[in-house]
C-alpha positions in Angstrom: 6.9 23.2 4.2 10.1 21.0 5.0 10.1 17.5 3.5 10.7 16.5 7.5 7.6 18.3 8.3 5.7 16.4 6.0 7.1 13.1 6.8 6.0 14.0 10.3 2.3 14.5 9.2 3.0 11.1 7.4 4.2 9.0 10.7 1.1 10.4 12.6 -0.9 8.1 11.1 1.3 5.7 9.0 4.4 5.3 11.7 7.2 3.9 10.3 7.2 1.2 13.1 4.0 -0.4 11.3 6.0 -1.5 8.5 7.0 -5.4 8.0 10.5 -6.0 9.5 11.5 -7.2 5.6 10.1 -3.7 4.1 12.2 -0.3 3.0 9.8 2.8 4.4 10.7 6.6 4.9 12.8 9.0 3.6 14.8 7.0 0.5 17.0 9.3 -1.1 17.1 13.1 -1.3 16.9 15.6 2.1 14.6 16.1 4.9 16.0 19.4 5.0 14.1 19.9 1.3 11.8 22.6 1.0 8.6 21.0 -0.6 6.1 23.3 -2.7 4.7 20.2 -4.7 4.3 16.6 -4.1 3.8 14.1 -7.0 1.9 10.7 -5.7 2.2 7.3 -7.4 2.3 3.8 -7.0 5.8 3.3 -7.5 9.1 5.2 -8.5 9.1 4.0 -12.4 11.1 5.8 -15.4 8.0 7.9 -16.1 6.4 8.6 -13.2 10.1 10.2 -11.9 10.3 11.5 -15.6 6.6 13.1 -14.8 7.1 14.3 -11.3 10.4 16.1 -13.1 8.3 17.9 -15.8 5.7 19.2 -13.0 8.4 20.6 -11.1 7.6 18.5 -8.0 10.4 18.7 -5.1 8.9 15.5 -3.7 8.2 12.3 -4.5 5.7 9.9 -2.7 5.3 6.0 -3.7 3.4 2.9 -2.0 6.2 0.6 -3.5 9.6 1.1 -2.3 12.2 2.2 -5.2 15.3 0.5 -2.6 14.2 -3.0 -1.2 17.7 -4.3 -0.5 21.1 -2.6 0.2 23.1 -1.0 -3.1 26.1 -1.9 -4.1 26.9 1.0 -5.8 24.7 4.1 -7.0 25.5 4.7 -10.8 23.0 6.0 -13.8 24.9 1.9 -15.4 21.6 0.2 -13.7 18.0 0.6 -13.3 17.2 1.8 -9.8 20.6 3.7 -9.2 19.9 5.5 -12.2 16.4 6.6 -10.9 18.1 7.1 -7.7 20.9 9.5 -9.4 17.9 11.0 -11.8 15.8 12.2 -8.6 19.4 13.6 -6.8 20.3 15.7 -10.1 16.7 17.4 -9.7 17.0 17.6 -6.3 13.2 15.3 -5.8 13.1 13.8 -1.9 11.8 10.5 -2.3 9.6 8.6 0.4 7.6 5.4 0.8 5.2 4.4 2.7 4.1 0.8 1.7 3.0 -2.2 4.3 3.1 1.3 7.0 0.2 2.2 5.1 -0.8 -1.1 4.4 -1.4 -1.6 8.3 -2.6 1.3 9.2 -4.8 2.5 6.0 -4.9 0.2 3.3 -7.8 -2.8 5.0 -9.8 -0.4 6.6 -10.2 1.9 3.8 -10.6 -1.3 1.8 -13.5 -2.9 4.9 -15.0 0.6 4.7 -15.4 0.8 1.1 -17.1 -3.0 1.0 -19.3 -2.0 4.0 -18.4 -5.1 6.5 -19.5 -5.2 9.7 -17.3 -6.2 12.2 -13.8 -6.0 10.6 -11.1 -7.3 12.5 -7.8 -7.8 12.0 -6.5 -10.7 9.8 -2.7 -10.7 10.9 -1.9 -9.1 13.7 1.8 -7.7 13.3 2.0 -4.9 16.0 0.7 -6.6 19.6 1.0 -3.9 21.1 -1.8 -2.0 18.6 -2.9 -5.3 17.6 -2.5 -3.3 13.9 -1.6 -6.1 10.9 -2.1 -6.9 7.3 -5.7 -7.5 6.3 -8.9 -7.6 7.4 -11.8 -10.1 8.0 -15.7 -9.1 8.6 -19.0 -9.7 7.1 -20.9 -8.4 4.4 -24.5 -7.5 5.9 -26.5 -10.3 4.1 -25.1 -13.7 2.2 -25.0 -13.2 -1.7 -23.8 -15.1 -4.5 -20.0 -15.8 -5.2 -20.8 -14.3 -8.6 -23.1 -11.5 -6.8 -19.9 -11.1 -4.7 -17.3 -10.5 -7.6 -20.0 -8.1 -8.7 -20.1 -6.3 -6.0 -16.5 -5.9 -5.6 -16.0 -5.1 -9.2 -18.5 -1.8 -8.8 -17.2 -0.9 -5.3 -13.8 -0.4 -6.4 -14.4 0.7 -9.7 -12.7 -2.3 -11.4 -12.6 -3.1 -15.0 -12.8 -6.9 -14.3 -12.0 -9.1 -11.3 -10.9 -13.1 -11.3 -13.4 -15.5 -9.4 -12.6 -18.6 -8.6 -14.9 -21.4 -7.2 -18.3 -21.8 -7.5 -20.3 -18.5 -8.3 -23.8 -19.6 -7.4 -21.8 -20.9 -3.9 -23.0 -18.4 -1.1 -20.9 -15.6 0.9 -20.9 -13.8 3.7 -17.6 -13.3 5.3 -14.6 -11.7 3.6 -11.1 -11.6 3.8 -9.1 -8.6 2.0 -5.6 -8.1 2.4 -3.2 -5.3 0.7 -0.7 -7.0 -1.7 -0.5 -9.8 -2.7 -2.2 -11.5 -0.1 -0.8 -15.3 -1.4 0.4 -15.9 2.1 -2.9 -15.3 3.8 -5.1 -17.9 2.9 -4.3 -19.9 6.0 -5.1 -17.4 8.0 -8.6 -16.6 5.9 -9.8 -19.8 6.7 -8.8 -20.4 10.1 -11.1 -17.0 10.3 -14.2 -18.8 9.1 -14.0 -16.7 5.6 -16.3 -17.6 2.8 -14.4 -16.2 0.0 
């Protein structure tokens, strides 16, 4: 399969349109003219995990994170992401990402799906015409404990530990997630009735 034939499968669902106006998602470097036998997957375009996808023999790479956030001033192996960017050309690895894309059209849902709410809506809407955006907001099916709540989360997504904050015997019902950091959404949490 062509790298541009995968991309397309890609776009179907996470369109490149769906990503924040501040965000770097598609094609980064390398062709779209690549033939692609083997795809390595990984959170972000790092020293190893380019090192890795190398040593398997993988013709492309795929990332949440983008490697290129802002315009280069110059390309050279002299500096940390032009070297990665020179590393992945040498070995001839196309090199897409797919971050808040995926983070609207994926990321909450999975996430709501996972916790089991009911009624998950959209936190920010982004795309009116979709009315697709960052986060979501719905309810867990009965009120439980803060603590029972961190708890719960912790075993659903197969976490080693989570952070609570607040009072854990406080009760909880409905829940904000967002993909990211999420520091901008609190606002928007409360102004949607969320407990925690």
């Amino acid at each position: 399969m062509l790298c541009k034939e995968i991309m397309d499968v890609i776009e179907r669902t996470y369109p490149k349109h769906a990503a924040l106006e501040w965000d770097n998602v598609g094609l980064l470097v390398g062709r779209a003219e690549k033939k692609v036998k083997r795809i390595y997957v990984a959170l972000d375009a790092t020293d190893d995990v380019i090192d890795a996808a190398i040593k398997m023999g993988a013709d492309m790479l795929i990332t949440h994170h983008p490697l290129i956030f802002s315009p280069l001033r110059k390309i050279t192996d002299e500096e940390f992401i032009g070297n990665r960017v020179v590393k992945l050309l040498q070995h001839d690895i196309s090199y897409y990402a797919m971050h808040t894309n995926y983070d609207v059209c994926g990321m909450a849902d999975i996430s709501a799906a996972i916790l089991g709410l009911d009624g998950a809506e959209t936190l920010e809407v982004t795309d009116k015409e979709s009315m697709e955006g960052i986060g979501k907001v719905g309810d867990f099916s009965g009120p439980m404990s803060l603590q029972s709540c961190g708890e719960f989360i912790k075993e659903k997504f197969q976490l080693d530990s989570v952070k609570v904050f607040g009072d854990l015997s406080s009760t909880v019902q409905r829940v904000a997630i967002c993909p990211g950091s999420g520091k901008g959404m609190t606002e928007l949490a409360i102004e949607k009735n969320a407990d925690v």
